[in-house]
Structure formats: structure tokens, C-alpha cells
C-alpha positions as CSV (number, residue, x, y, z in Angstrom):
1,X,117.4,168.0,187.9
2,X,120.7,168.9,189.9
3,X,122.8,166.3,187.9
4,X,121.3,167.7,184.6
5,X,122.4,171.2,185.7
6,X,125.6,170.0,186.3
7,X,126.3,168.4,183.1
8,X,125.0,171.9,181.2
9,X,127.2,173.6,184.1
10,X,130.3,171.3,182.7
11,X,129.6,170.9,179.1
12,X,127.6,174.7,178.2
13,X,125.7,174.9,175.3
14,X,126.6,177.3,172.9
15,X,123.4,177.2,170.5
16,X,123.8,178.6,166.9
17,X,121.8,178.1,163.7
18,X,123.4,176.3,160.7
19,X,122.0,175.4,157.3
20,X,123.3,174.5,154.0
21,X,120.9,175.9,152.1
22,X,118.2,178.7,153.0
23,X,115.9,175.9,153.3
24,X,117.9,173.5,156.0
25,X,118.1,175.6,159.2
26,X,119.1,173.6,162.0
27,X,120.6,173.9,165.6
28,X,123.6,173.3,166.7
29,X,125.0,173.2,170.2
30,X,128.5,173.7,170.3
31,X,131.3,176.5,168.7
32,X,132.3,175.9,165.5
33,X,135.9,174.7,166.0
34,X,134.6,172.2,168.6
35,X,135.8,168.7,168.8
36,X,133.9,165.9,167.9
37,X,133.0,164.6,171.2
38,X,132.0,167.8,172.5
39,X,129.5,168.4,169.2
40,X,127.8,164.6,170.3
41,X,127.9,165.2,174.4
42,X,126.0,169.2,173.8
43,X,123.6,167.7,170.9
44,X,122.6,164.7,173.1
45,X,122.9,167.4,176.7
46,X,119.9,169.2,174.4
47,X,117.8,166.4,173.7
48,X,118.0,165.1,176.9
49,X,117.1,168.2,178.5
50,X,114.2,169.2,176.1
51,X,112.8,165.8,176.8
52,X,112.9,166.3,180.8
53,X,111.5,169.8,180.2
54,X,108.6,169.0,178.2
55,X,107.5,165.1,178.9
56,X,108.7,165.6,182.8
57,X,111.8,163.4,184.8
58,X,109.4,161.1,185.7
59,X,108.8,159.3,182.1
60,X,112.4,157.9,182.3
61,X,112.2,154.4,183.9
62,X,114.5,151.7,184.6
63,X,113.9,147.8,183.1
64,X,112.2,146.1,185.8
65,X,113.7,142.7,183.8
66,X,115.7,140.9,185.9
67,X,119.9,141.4,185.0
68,X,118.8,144.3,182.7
69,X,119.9,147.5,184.0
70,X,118.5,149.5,180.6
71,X,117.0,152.8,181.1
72,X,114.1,153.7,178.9
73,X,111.9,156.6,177.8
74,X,108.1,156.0,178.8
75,X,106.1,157.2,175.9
76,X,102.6,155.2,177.1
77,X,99.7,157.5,177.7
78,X,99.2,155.9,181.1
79,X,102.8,155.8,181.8
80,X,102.5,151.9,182.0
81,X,105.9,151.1,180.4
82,X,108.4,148.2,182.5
83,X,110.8,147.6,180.3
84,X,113.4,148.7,177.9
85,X,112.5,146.8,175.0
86,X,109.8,143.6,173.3
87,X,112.9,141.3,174.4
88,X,112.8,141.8,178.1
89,X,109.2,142.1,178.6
90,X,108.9,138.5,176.7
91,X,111.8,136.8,178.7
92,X,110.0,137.8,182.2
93,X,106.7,137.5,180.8
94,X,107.9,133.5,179.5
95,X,109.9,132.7,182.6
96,X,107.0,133.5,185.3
97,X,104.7,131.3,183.0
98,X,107.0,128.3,183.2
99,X,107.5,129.4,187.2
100,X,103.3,129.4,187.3
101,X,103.1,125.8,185.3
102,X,106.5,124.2,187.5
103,X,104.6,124.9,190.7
104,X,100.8,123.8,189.5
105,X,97.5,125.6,190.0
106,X,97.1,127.4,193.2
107,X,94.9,125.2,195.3
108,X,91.7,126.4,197.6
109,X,91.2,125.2,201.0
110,X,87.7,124.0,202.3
111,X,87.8,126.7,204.7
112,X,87.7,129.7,201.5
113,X,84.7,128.2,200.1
């Protein structure tokens, strides 16, 4: 939360409504004679903010796919999400298979049974 204040601290929003019709209100986030970067930094500060404020801090997540340093948005009910994408879930899920079959099945000593 403190670094999020401090971007709204550095880069302040300064909402107003816009529309092109009576029919296409929207809102934007920065004055008027803003520069381009500024309009994408304030409308991207706002999502990222409304999505801390309502789903909580805790549903962004880091890829737990090794040499992916991706960050993601958990969306899962049970907040049961590892990784950023299909890609890097498949490329772990592969390589500890072929780790599982290049070591052979676990063996059970006398003594267990």
C-alpha cells in the first residue's frame, strides 16, 4: 500500500468525465492538456488501484516458474493461481515429469511395509 500511495502522491489523479456523445461517458484521469505518458501512467495508477481496493493486495502473485519473473493477477476462487500464464505452468509441469521418469519410481524399503 505505501508504494501505491506514493505513485498517486507522484503522479495525482485528476478524475473528469468525458464522452463523445451523451451516451459514451467515461473517466478520465488526468487534465486535459496532459502528455501522453501522463494520460497512460494515471489511467493504469486507477486500474491498478481499484483492483487492490476491491479484490485485496494479496491476489497479485509472482510466477513460481523457474527464470520467469512475471507478476500476475489471481482471479481463482480459491486463490490457487502459480503462474503467469498456460506456457509456464506447462514448461514446469513437463520438466518435473521428465525429472520424475529420469530418476525412476520411488522405491519402498522392507522396513515401511
Amino acid at each position: 500500500m505505501e508504494r501505491l500511495n506514493l505513485l498517486m502522491a507522484s503522479h495525482p489523479l485528476r478524475p473528469r468525465i468525458s464522452g463523445h456523445d451523451a451516451s459514451t461517458w467515461h473517466l478520465h484521469v488526468n487534465d486535459l492538456d496532459g502528455a501522453v505518458s501522463d494520460v497512460l501512467i494515471g489511467e493504469a495508477l486507477l486500474g491498478l488501484v481499484l483492483l487492490v481496493t476491491e479484490l485485496g493486495a494479496t491476489r497479485f502473485g509472482r510466477c513460481a516458474a523457474e527464470g520467469c519473473d512475471r507478476g500476475f493477477l489471481d482471479t481463482t476462487t480459491n486463490r490457487s493461481r502459480r503462474f503467469c500464464s498456460t506456457r509456464c505452468a506447462t514448461r514446469t509441469n513437463v520438466a518435473q515429469y521428465r525429472r520424475r521418469q529420469r530418476l525412476g519410481p520411488p522405491t519402498v524399503s522392507r522396513s515401511a511395509v
